[in-house]
VEXKE-47864 format. One record per residue (C-alpha): residue in three letters; x, y, z; residue number from 0. Coordinates in pm, 1 decimal, always signed. Each point is the difference from the previous one (the first is absolute). Layout:
+-----+----------+----------+----------+-----+
! res !       c1 !       c2 !       c3 !   n !
+-----+----------+----------+----------+-----+
! ALA !        X !        Y !        Z ! NUM !
...
+-----+----------+----------+----------+-----+
This chain:
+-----+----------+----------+----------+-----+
! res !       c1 !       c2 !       c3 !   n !
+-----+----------+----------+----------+-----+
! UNK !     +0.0 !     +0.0 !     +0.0 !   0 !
! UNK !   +297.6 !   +235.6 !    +18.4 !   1 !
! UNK !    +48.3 !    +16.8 !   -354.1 !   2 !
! UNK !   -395.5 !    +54.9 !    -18.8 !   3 !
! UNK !    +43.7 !   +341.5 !   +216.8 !   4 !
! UNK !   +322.1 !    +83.9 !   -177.9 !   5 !
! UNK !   -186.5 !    -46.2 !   -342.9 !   6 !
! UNK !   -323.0 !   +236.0 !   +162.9 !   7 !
! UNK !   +240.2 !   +243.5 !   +126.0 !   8 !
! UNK !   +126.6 !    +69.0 !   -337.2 !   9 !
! UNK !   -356.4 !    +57.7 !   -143.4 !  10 !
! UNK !    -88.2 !   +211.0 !   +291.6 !  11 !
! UNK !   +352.9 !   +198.6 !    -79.8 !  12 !
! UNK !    -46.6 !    +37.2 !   -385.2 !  13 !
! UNK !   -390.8 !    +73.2 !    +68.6 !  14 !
! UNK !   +142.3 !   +266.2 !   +262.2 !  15 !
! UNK !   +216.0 !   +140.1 !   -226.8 !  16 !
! UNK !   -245.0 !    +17.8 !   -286.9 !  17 !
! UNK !   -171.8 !   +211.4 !   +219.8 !  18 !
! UNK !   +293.9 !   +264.7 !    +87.9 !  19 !
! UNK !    +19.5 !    +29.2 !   -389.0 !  20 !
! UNK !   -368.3 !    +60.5 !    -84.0 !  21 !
! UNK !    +84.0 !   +259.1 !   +247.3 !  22 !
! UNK !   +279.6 !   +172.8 !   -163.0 !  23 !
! UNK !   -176.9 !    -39.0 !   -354.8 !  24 !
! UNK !   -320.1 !   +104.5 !   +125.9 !  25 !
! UNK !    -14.7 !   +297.0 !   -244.3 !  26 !
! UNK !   +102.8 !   -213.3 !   -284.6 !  27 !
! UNK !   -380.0 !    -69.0 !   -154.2 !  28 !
! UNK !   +151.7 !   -265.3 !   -223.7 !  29 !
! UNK !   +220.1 !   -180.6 !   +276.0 !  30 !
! UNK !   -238.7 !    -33.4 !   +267.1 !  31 !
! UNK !   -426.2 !     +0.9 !   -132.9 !  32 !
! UNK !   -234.3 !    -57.9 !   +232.1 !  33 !
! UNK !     -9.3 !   -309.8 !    -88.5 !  34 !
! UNK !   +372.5 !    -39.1 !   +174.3 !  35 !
! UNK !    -70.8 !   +145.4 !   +366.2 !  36 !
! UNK !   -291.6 !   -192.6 !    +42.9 !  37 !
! UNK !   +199.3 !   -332.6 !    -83.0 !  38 !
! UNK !   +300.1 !   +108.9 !   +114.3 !  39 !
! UNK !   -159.5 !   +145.3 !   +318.7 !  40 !
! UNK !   -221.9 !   -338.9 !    +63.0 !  41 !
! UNK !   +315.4 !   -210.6 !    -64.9 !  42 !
! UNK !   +231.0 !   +161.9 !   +239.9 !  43 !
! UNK !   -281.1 !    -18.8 !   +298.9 !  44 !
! UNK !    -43.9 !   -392.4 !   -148.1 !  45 !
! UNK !   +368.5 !    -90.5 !    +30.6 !  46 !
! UNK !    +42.3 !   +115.5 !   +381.8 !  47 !
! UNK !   -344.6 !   -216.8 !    +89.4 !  48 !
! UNK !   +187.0 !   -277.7 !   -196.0 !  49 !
! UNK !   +321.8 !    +25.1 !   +214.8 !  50 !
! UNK !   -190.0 !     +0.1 !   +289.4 !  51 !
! UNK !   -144.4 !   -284.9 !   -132.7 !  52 !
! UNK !   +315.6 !   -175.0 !    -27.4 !  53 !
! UNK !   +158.6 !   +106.2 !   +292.2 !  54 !
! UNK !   -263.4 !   -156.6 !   +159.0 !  55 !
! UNK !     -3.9 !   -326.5 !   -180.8 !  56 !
! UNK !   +381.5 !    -63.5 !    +82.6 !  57 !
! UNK !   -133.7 !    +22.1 !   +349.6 !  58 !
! UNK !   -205.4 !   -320.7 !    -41.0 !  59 !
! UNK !   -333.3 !   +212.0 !    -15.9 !  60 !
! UNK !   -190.1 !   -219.1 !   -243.4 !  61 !
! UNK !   -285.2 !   +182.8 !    -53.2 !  62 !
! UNK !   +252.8 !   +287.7 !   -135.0 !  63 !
! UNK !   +156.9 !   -254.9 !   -236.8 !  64 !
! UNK !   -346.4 !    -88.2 !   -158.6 !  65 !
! UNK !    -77.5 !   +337.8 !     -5.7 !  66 !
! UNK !   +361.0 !   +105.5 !   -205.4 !  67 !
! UNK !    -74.8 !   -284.5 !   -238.5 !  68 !
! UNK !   -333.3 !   +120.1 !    -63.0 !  69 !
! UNK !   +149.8 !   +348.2 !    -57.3 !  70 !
! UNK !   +268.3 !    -29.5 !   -191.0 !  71 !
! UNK !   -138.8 !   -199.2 !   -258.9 !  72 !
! UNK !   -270.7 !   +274.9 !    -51.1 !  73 !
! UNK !   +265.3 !   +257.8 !    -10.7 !  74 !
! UNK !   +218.7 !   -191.7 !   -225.9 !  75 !
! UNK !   -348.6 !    -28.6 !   -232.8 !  76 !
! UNK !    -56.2 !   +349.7 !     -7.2 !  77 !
! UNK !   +372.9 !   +116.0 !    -53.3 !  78 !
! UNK !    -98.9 !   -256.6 !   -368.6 !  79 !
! UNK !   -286.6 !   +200.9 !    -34.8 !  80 !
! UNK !   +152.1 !   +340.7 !    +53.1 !  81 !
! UNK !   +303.2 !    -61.7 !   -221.0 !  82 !
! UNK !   -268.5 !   -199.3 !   -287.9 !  83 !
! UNK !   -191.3 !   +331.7 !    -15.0 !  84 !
! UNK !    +72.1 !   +211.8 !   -279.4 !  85 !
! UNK !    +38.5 !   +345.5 !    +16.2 !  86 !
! UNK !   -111.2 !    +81.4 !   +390.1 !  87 !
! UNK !   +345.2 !    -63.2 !   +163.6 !  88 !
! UNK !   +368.8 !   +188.3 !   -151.8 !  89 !
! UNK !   +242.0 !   -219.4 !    -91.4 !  90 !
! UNK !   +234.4 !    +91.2 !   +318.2 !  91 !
! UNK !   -285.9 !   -125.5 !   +205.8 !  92 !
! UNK !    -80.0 !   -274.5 !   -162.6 !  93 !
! UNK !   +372.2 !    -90.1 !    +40.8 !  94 !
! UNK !    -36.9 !    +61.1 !   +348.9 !  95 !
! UNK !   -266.0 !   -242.9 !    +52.9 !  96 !
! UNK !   +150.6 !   -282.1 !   -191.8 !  97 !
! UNK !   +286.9 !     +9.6 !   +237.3 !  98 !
! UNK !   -220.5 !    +26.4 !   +290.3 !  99 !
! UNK !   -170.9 !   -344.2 !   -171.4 ! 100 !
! UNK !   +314.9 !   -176.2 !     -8.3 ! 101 !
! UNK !    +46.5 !     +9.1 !   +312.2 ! 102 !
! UNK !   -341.9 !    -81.4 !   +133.7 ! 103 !
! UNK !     +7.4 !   -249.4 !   -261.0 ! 104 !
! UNK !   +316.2 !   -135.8 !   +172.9 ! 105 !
! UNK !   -214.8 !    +24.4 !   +354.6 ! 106 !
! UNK !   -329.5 !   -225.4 !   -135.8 ! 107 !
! UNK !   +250.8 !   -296.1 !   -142.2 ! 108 !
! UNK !   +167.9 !    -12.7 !   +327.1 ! 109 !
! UNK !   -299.1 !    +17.2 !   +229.4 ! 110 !
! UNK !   -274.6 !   -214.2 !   -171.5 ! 111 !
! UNK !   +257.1 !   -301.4 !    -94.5 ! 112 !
! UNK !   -146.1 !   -346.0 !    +57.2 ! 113 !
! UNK !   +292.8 !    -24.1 !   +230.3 ! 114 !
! UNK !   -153.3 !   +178.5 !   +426.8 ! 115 !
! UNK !   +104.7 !   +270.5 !     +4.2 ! 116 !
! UNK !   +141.3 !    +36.7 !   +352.8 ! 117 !
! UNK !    -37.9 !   +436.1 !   +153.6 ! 118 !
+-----+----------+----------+----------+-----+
């Protein structure tokens, strides 16, 4: 489960950082669309409830496992969807989100292998 909270603490970093940048491009219409702080917004607040999440799992909490399976494979659908839509998202962001579905891609192999997982 280490690696799991490693893996989450990079989304929630990138996600973070996404955020500091929609900041400093806010007056950059073509950059950062409406479209982009609502996303970008919802995904930052998303990635710390999915550390948490984690955190908690690799403390044995069970519940909190089912509950980051259940969540990251929703996220990882709609980061699909997001970067599958033509025309709503910039390419930067788009960009963005395909690294940030790497590595919750990386998260739902290891935690829903046939192997137990063990928090």
């Amino acid at each position: 489960m280490r690696n799991v909270v490693w893996l989450i603490s990079g989304y929630a970093a990138v996600s973070l950082l996404t955020l500091v940048a929609m900041i400093v491009f806010r007056h950059d219409a073509t950059m950062v669309t409406a479209a982009v702080w609502i996303r970008g917004t919802i995904v930052a607040a998303a990635s710390l409830v999915t550390l948490f999440l984690a955190v908690r799992a690799a403390r044995g909490d069970r519940r909190m496992l089912l509950r980051l399976r259940v969540v990251t494979a929703v996220m990882l659908v709609a980061i699909v969807v997001i970067i599958a839509l033509p025309g709503t998202f910039p390419l930067w962001f788009k960009l963005e989100q395909g690294v940030c579905g790497l590595l919750l891609l990386a998260v739902v192999v290891q935690i829903n292998r046939r192997r137990a997982v063990r928090p």
